[in-house]
C-alpha positions as CSV (number, residue, x, y, z in Angstrom):
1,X,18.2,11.2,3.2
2,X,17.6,14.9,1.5
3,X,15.9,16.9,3.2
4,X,12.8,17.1,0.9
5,X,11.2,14.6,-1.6
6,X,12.3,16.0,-5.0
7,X,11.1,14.7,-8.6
8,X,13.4,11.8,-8.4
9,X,11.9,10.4,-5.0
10,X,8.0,10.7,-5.9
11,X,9.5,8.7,-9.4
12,X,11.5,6.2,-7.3
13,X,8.6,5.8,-5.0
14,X,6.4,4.9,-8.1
15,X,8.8,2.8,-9.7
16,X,10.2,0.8,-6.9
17,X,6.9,0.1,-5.6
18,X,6.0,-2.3,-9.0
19,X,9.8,-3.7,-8.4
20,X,8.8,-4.6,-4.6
21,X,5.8,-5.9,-6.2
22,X,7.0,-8.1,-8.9
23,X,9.6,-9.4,-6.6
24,X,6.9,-10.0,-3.6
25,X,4.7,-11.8,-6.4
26,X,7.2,-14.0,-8.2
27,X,5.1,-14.4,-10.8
28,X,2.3,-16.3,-8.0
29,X,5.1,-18.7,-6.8
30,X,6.0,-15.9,-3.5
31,X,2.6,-14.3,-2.7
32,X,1.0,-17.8,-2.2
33,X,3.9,-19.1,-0.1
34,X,3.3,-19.4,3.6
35,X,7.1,-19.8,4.1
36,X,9.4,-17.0,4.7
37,X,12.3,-19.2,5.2
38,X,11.4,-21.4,2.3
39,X,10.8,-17.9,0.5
40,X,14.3,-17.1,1.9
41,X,16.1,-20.3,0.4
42,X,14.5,-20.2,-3.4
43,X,16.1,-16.0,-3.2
44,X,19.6,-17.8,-2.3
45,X,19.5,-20.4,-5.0
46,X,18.6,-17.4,-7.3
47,X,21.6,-15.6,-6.5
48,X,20.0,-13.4,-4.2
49,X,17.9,-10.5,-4.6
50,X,21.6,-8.3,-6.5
51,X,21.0,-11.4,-8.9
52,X,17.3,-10.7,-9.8
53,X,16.8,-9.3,-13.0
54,X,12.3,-8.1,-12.4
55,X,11.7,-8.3,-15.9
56,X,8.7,-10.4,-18.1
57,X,8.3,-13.3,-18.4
58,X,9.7,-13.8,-15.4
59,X,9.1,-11.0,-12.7
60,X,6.0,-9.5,-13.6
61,X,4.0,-7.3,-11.9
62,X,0.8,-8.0,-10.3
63,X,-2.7,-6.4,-9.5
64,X,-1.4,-4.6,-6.8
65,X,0.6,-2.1,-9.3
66,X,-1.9,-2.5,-12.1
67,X,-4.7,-0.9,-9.7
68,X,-2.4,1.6,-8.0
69,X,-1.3,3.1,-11.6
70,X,-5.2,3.3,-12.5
71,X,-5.6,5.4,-9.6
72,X,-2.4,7.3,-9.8
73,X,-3.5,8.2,-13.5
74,X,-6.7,8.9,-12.6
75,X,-5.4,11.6,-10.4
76,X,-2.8,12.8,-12.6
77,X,-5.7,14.2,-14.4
78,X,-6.2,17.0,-12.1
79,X,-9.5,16.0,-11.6
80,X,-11.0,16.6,-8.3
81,X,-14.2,15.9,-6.3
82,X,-16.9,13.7,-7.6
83,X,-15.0,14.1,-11.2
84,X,-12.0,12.4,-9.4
85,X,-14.0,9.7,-8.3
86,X,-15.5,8.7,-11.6
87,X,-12.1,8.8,-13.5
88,X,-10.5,6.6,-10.7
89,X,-13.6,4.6,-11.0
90,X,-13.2,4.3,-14.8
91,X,-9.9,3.5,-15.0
92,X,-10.1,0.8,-12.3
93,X,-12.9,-1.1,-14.5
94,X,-10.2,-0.7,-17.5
95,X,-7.6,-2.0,-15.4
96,X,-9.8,-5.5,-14.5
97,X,-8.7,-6.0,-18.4
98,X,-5.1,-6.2,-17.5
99,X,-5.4,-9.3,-14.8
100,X,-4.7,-12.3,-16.6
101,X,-1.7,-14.3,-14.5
102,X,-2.4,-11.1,-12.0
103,X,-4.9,-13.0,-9.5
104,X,-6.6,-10.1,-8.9
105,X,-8.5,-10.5,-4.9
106,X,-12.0,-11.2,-4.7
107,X,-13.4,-8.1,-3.2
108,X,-11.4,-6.5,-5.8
109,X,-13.1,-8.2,-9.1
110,X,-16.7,-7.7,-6.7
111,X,-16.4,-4.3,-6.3
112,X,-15.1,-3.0,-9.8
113,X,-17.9,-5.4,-11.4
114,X,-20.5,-2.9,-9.7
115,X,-19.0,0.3,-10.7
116,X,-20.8,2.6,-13.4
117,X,-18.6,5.0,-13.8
118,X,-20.9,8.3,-15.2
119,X,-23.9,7.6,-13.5
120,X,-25.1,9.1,-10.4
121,X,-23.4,8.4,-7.6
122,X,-21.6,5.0,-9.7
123,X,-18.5,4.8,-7.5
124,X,-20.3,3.6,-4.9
125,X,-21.1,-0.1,-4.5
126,X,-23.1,-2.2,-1.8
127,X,-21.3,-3.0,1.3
128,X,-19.9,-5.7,1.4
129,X,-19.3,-7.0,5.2
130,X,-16.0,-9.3,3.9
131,X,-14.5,-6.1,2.2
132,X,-11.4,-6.3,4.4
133,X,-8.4,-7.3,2.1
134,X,-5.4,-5.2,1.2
135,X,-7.2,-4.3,-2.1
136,X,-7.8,-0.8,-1.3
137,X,-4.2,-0.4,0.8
138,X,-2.2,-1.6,-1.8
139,X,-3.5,1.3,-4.8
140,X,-3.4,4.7,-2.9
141,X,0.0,5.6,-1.9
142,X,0.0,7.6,-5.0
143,X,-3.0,9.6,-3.2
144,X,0.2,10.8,-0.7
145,X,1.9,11.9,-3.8
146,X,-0.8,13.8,-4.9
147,X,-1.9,15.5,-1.3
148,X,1.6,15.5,0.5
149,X,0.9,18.6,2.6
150,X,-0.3,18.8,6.6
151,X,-2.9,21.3,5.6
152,X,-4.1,18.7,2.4
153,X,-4.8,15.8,5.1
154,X,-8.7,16.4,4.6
155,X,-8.5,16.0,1.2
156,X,-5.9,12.8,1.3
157,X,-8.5,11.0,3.3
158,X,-11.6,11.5,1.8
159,X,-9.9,11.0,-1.7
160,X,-8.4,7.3,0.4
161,X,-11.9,7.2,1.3
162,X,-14.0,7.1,-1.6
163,X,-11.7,5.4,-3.6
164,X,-11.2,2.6,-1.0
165,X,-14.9,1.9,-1.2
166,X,-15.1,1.3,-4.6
167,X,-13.9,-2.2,-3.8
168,X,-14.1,-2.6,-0.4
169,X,-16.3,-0.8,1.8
170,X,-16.1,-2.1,4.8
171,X,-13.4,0.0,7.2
172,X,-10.3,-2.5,7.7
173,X,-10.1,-2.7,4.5
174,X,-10.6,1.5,3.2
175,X,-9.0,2.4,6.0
176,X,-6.4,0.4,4.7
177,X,-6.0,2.9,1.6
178,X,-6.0,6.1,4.2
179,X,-3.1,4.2,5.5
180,X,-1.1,3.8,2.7
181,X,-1.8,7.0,1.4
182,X,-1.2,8.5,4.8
183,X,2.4,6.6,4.7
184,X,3.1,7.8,1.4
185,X,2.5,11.6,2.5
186,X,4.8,11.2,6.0
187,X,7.1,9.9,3.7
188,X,7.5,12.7,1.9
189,X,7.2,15.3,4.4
190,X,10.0,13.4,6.6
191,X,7.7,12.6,9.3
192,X,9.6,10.6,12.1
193,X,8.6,6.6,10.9
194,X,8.2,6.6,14.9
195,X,4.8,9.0,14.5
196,X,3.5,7.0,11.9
197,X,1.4,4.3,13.4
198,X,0.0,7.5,15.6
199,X,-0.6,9.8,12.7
200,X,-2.8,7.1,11.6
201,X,-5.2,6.3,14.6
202,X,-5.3,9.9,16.4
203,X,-5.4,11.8,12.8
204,X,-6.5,10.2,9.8
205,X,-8.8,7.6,11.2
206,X,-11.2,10.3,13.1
207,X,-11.3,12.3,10.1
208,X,-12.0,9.5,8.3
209,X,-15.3,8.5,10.6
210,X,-16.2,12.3,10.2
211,X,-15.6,11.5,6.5
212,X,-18.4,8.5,6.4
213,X,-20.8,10.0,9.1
214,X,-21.2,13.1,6.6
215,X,-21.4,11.4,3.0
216,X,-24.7,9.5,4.8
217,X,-23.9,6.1,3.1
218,X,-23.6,2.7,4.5
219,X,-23.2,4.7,8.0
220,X,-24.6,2.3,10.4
221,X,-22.9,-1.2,8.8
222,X,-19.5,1.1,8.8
223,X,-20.0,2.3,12.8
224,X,-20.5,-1.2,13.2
225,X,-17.7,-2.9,12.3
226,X,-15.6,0.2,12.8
227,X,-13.5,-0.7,15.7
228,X,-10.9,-3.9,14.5
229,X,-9.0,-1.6,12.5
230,X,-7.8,1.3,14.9
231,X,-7.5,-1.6,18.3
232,X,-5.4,-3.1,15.7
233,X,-3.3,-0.4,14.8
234,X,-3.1,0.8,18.4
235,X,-2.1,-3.1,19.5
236,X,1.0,-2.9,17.3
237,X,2.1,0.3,18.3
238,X,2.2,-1.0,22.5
239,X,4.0,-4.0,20.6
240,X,6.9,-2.4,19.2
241,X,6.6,0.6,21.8
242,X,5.7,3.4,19.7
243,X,2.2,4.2,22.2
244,X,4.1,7.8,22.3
245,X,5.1,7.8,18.7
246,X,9.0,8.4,19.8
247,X,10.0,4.6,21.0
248,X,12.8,3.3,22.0
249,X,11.5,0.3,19.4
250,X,11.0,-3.2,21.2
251,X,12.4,-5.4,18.9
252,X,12.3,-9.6,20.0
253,X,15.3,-10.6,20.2
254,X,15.3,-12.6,17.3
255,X,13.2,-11.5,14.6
256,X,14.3,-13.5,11.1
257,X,12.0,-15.2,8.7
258,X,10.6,-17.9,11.0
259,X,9.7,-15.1,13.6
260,X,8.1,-12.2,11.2
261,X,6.0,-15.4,10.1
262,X,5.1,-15.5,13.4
263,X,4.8,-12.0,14.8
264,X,3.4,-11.0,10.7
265,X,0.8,-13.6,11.8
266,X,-0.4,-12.5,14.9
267,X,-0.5,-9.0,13.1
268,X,-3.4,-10.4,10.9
269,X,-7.2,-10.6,11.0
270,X,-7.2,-14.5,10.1
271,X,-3.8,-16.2,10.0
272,X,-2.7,-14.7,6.3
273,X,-0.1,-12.1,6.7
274,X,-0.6,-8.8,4.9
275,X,-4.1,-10.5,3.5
276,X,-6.3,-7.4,5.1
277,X,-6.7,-3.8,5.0
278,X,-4.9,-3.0,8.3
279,X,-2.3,-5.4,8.4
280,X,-0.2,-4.8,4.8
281,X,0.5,-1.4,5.9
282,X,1.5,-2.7,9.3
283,X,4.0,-5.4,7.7
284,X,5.3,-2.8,5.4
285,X,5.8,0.0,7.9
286,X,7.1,-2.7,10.7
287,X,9.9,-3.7,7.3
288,X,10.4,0.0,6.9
289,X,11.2,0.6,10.9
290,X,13.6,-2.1,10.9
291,X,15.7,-1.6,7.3
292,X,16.4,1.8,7.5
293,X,17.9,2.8,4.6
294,X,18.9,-0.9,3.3
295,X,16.9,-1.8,0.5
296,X,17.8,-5.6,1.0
297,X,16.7,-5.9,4.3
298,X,13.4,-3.7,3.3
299,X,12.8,-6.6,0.5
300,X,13.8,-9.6,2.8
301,X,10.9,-8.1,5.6
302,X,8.6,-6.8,3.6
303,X,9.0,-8.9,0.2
304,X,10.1,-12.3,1.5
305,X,7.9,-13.5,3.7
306,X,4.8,-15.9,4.1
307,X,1.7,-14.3,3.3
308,X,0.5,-11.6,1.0
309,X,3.8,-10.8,0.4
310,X,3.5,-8.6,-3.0
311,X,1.1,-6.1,-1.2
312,X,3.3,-5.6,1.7
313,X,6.3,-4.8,-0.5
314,X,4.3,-2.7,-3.1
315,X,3.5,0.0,0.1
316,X,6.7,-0.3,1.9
317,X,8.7,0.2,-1.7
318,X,6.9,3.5,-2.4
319,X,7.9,5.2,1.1
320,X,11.2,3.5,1.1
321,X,11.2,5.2,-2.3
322,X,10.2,8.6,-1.3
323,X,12.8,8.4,1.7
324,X,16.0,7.2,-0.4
325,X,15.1,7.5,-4.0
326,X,17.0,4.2,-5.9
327,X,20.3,4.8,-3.8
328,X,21.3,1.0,-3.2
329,X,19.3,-0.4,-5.1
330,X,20.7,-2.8,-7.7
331,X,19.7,-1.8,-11.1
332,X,18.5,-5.0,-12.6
333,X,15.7,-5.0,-10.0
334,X,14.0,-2.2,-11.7
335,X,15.5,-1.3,-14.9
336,X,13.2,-3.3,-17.2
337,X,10.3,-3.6,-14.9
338,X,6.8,-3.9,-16.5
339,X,5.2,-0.3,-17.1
340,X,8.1,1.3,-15.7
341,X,7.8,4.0,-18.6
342,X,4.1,4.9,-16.8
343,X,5.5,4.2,-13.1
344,X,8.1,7.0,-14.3
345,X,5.4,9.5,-15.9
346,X,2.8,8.8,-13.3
347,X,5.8,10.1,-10.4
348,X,7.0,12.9,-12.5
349,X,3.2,14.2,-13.1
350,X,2.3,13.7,-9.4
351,X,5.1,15.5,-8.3
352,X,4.2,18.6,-10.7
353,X,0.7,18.8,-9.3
354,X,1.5,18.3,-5.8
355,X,3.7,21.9,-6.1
């Protein structure tokens, strides 16, 4: 791994995270399979995943990397502050164009439908107490990219934030966005993947509150139902051992696709791995703790599995990509990916106004 994210990791990181997509989604036949192992057995007859060519009609992407380019462009811009918020919440109503054979999530469609992007205060919606899905997670590791820096945390979080409650407002599922975001910005400043999980609930998540407490809308609902995400979070991290954010990792003893079915499982708010806001970053950074620098294994924990398996693969795909660039990675699982050309631009502009 070099020692710092250069222009070629932040446009890996975009790129490979529509490739872990696509090959997540399968064009719907992976992300509604509840069978890793079945999951597992289709990727053998294919070839396996050196085999896979992600390319249309086939491989395309889905929602996930349609959103997270709306709000990657939208803060290619430059814009910041309330400006930010109603380009990102222009460009996600644009995106809801670009959804057919996408199956876009339901708090998704919901939330952009009630945007009005221009008008006072029009990136905010109602909240919405079943706001909890990956949604927001899955489009704002990009917001890393853009506010990589310790001393930029504030502003990664509020940006996560308010862009997270555009579509889902309740906190496991924004929180989900700081997350990913959060990830993303580790990531590139080579955070120990041990501190990660930690970063999140004694860091990010208090600012976060602060964050909500002070913008003086939907407080109360928000305080309510404030407290799944961070037990959650904290839950995994006695799991796997990480309480001290240094390890040693507890792994079980056997941990292939039948048991991440499981263990992804009992990781979830209601029996659908990587469905909700705190659990596809928890899949993709429990894939990205286990694969090192393999891109294979990455894929076959955080791409091939039952569940939401798109959204756990488009957030573990970025980081990986931030981490190792494309080293490893077969070329005919990105080379003529859908929108690579804006992946590519988005990464390279990113990159420019994060220095």
């Amino acid at each position: 791994m070099d020692r710092f994210a250069t222009v070629e990791h932040y446009t890996a990181a975009m790129v490979l995270s529509g490739a872990g997509d696509a090959l997540g989604y399968r064009n719907q036949l992976w992300e509604y399979n509840e069978s890793g192992p079945a999951i597992h057995r289709e990727l053998q007859e294919l070839g396996g995943l050196k085999n896979i060519k992600v390319e249309l009609p086939d491989w395309p992407v889905s929602d996930d990397t349609v959103l997270h380019l709306a709000t990657a462009e939208g803060l290619a811009t430059g814009k910041t502050g309330e400006e930010l918020l109603h380009e990102v919440a222009a460009r996600y109503v644009e995106a809801m164009k670009d959804m057919d054979g996408r199956k876009p999530g339901p708090s998704s469609i919901l939330g952009v439908s009630q945007l009005k992007p221009g008008e006072e205060e029009g990136y905010r919606v109602p909240y919405n107490p079943d706001g909890t899905g990956c949604g927001a997670a899955m489009r704002s590791m990009c917001i890393g990219l853009k506010y990589p820096k310790p001393d930029q945390l504030l502003s990664l979080v509020a940006v996560a934030v308010e862009t997270g409650r555009m579509t889902h407002p309740h906190p496991t599922g924004f929180l989900g966005a700081v997350a990913s975001a959060l990830f993303a910005s580790y990531a590139v400043q080579r955070r120990p993947l041990t501190t990660w999980g930690l970063g999140l609930i004694n860091e990010a998540c208090p600012i976060a509150r602060t964050i909500v407490q002070g913008r003086g809308f939907a407080v109360e609902e928000t305080e309510r139902d404030w407290g799944y995400f961070c037990d959650k979070w904290q839950w995994y991290l006695d799991l796997r051992g990480l309480s001290n954010g240094v390890g040693p990792l507890f792994w079980p003893s056997s941990y292939g696709p039948s048991e991440r079915d499981e263990a992804y499982k009992s990781f979830s708010l209601s029996g659908w791995a990587g469905r909700s806001g705190h659990d596809a970053p928890m899949i993709a950074l429990d894939a990205l703790l286990g694969a090192g620098s393999d891109w294979e294994e990455l894929m076959n924990r955080a791409a091939f599995h039952g569940g939401d398996s798109d959204s756990t693969a488009v957030i573990a795909a970025c980081c990986w990509g931030l981490l190792y660039g494309t080293k490893g990675v077969p070329e005919g699982n990105y080379c003529n990916l859908e929108y690579r050309d804006r992946l590519e631009r988005c990464g390279e502009q990113l990159y420019t106004l994060s220095h």
